[in-house]
C-alpha angles and dihedrals in degrees: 000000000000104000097211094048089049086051086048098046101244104117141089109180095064083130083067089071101016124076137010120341110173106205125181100299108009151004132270120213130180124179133187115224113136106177092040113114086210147012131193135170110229100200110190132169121263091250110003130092093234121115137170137199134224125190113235124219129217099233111153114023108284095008124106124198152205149168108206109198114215086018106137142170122294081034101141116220158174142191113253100213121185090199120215083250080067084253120147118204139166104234120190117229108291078201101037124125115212125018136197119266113277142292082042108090095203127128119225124221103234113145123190123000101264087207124145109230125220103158098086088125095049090054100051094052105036120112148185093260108233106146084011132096104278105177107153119201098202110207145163111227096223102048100038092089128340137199119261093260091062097250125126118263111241119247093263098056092045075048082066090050128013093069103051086051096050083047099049088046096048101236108145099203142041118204119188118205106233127327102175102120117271138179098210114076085200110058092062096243079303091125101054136194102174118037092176092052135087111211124263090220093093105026132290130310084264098061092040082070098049076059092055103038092050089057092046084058089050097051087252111140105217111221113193117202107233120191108201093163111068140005140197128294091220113131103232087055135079096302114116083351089180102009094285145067103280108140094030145049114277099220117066097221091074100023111063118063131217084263103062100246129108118269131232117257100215087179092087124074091215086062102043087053090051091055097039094051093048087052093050083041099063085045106041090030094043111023091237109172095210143006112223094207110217123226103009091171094067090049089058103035118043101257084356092295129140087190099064094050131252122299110244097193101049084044085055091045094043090053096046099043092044092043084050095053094043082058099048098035105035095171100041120092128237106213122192124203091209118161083177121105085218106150122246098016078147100032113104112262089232075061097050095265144116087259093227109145093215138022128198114246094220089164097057078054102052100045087045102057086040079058101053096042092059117094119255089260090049085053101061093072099031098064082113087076096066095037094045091073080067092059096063100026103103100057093072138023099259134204117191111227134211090172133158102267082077100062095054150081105026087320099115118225116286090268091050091058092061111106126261135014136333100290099032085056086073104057097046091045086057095050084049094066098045094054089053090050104056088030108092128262126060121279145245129183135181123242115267094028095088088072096031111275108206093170111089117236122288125175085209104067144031131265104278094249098171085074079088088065090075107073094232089056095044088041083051088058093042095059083039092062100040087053088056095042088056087042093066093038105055119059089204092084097059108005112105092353089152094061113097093205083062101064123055138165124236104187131008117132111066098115084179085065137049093224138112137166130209133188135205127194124200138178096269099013149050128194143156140194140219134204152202113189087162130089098237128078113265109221128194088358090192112211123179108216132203100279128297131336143095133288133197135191121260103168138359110195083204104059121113098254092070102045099277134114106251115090111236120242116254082226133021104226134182144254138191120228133203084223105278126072140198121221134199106206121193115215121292092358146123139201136197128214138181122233131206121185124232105256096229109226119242113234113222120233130238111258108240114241111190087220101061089056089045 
């Protein structure tokens, strides 16, 4: 680490100096802290009540230093900071990276990950994903599954299942809500103390990469959430780290967040270069192939509000971390969670923009789930909320998110939201799936919603998975996991989707029906899809394609097999049309069809012969 450049806000390797490096006899440990009196590091055992002192030295401006002889891995420690209030408080490390289970407030010297590799193939492949499958299974480690006891299972035993299910489901990539370490069960790992360490609740750093590496073998991407915008209150973080604000505003109007917690002050280089690093560390430590950053809006808007203006100095901050990471991670995504309509969140920074490579369309969320609470007869003349999302598309690089910020807090989960009551929620959830996944933009959805949660979230228990256990919920899954399946098949669905002349709709402007068709058009493939979001039968649902050709069923949301009424055909075969075809559309349903144009014979011309024109 250049120290300047860290002062200055330049650099993203500080956890190279800062922190905790265990070398052959002892531990290093360096601490900024520029306004403390006095620094120490207090070293204790895991279990034991022995503990032992080391006098820190001032070295750079505002660091503090210390070689502790005998000090090994697994050596639990704090900073002992005599503030420049006169308070004295035990800190963990700000750069430390592991840290003991909550509510301890100890930080663990660890060192580098020991994990054998095996994904060198996977790295070398792997992509962005534009024009490429981006279908993205959401999840908290420690209420995916947990043991019979009611416990969490460790990183390395979700390592023996969550891929292969991610995998048999066709989901291509897996995104964790955050694993920074945290002291509050509730916030999600939201309000964080140590941004360099995964939590212990589920195992070491070292086993955190056997997870990851598991999934890489799997074809499973691995997304990690990363909050740069705010941290915990809790006294033995980053608080009055040195009896001052250091890592946070000064003035309480603007440093506290809505949350509660203490935000970030970007303004300073120090802090840029701490976030920065612990952004390049989860994807150089752990081979993460994106960070998903939490809370963009209040990066661009002072407190997230328009009102208020736009922050200069986190806009600063956003563009060069994101620029940095671009640079140093060329194949990895940068995802914001931006509710703002700020222009350019996904245009280059070299371009004038954020330089995130995606942006959830939480408006395309919003105004699809308001749509699909309304009653039939509400619908009619609300079709404009699921074709609004067209009009804007093509400004950002969208991903369509079913996250979990929709299954809490009094939300209900995305098939409780359907209108009506308990068995019409199926069919419409089906037709649901199907419109996010011809309408255009990538998709994320949050775990249990692929067999029909109807539990809310809770950090505290597992997904009720014997919902699968009752036929309408295993049948859910079921269609869940054939969409996927032709999602990834058919290019249709994700090549050239920011094209405009690849996406068309069919229909969109009956207000007497609740129907609407859409069709996408790839590079080796063409579909469309129809659809009922009404509670009457659709008969003779009369579409006009683009030109002649054939067409053949793919999927049907109301066959049997799924939990509808329509027998499913023993074989999808195929039909030619003349250019236009009639539909018959069951209640709340949709189906999906391939299209193959007709190849228009050429007509050969008449050789000339001079003599003929003679």
């Amino acid at each position: 680490m250049n120290i300047q450049g860290f002062y200055t806000g330049r650099e993203f390797d500080a956890d190279t100096f800062f922190g905790a490096h265990p070398y052959e006899g002892g531990t290093h440990f360096a601490v900024w802290a520029p306004s403390a009196r006095d620094v120490k590091v207090i070293t204790s055992g895991l279990s034991d009540g022995s503990w032992a002192e080391w006098q820190m030295h001032r070295s750079y401006s505002g660091c503090w230093e210390a070689d502790a002889a005998g000090v090994t891995r697994g050596t639990c420690y704090q900073y002992r900071v005599c503030g420049a209030d006169g308070s004295v408080v035990d800190h963990c490390d700000p750069y430390g990276t592991a840290m003991t289970l909550r509510p301890d407030g100890r930080s663990i010297v660890w060192g580098a990950p020991t994990c054998q590799w095996t994904d060198s193939a996977w790295m070398a492949k792997r992509s962005k994903n534009f024009d490429a499958p981006l279908n993205i299974y959401e999840a908290q480690a420690g209420s995916w599954r947990c043991k019979e006891d009611g416990t969490p299972y460790t990183y390395s035993e979700l390592a023996k299942q969550l891929p292969a299910y991610l995998k048999g489901n066709g989901y291509t990539h897996l995104e964790l809500m955050p694993l920074s370490e945290y002291p509050f069960d509730g916030s999600w790992g939201y309000q964080t103390t140590g941004f360099f360490a995964p939590t212990s609740r589920y195992g070491t750093p070292d086993e955190l990469c056997t997870l990851i590496d598991a999934c890489h073998a799997a074809d499973i991407g691995v997304i990690f959430d990363f909050v740069p915008v705010h941290f915990a209150v809790d006294e033995y973080g980053l608080k009055h780290f040195d009896g001052t604000a250091l890592y946070e505003y000064p003035a309480a109007a603007v440093g506290e967040s809505e949350w509660g917690s203490c935000n970030f002050m970007h303004s300073r280089g120090e802090i840029r270069c701490f976030l920065q690093s612990a952004a390049d560390y989860w994807l150089r430590t752990f081979h993460a192939d994106g960070l998903r950053m939490d809370a963009v809006s209040r990066l661009i808007y002072w407190q997230g509000d328009p009102a208020r203006g736009v922050n200069g100095s986190t806009l600063e901050f956003l563009k060069n971390m994101n620029q940095g990471l671009q640079q140093r991670h060329p194949t990895a995504m940068l995802i914001a969670e931006d509710s703002t309509n700020f222009e350019k969140v996904t245009a280059p920074v070299e371009y004038g923009g954020l330089g995130f490579d995606y942006k959830w369309d939480l408006g395309w969320m919003n105004d699809t789930l308001d749509y699909f609470k309304k009653t039939p007869e509400e619908r009619k003349s609300n079709l404009g909320k699921l074709t609004f999302s067209m009009m804007y598309f093509w400004r950002e690089h969208y991903i369509l998110p079913f996250s979990h910020d929709e299954n809490v807090h009094g939300k209900a989960t995305i098939l409780q939201k359907m209108y009506g009551e308990y068995e019409d929620k199926f069919p419409q959830g089906r037709a649901l799936y199907l419109y996010m996944a011809i309408h255009p933009g990538k998709m994320l959805d949050f775990m249990g919603n692929e067999f029909g949660q109807l539990r809310e979230y809770d950090e505290s228990r597992e997904q009720d998975w014997l919902l699968l256990d009752y036929p309408i919920h295993e049948a859910f899954a079921n269609y869940r996991r054939t969409l996927n399946e032709l999602y990834r098949k058919y290019d249709a669905f994700w090549s050239g989707e920011y094209n405009p002349n690849h996406f068309l709709w069919l229909d969109c402007d009956h207000p007497e029906l609740d129907a609407c068709a859409i069709l996408r058009k790839g590079q080796e493939a063409t579909v469309f899809a129809a659809f009922n979001f009404g509670d009457t039968e659709l008969k003779d649902y009369e579409l006009t394609l683009p030109g002649k050709g054939k067409i053949t069923p793919l999927l049907n949301s109301d066959w049997d097999c799924f939990g509808g009424r329509t027998a499913r055909p023993k074989a999808l075969r195929s039909k030619t049309t003349t250019g236009s075809v009639k539909l018959t559309l069951a209640p709340y349903s949709a189906q999906l069809y391939r299209f193959e144009p007709a190849v228009e014979k050429e007509t050969k011309a008449t050789p000339h012969n001079s003599r003929l024109t003679a």
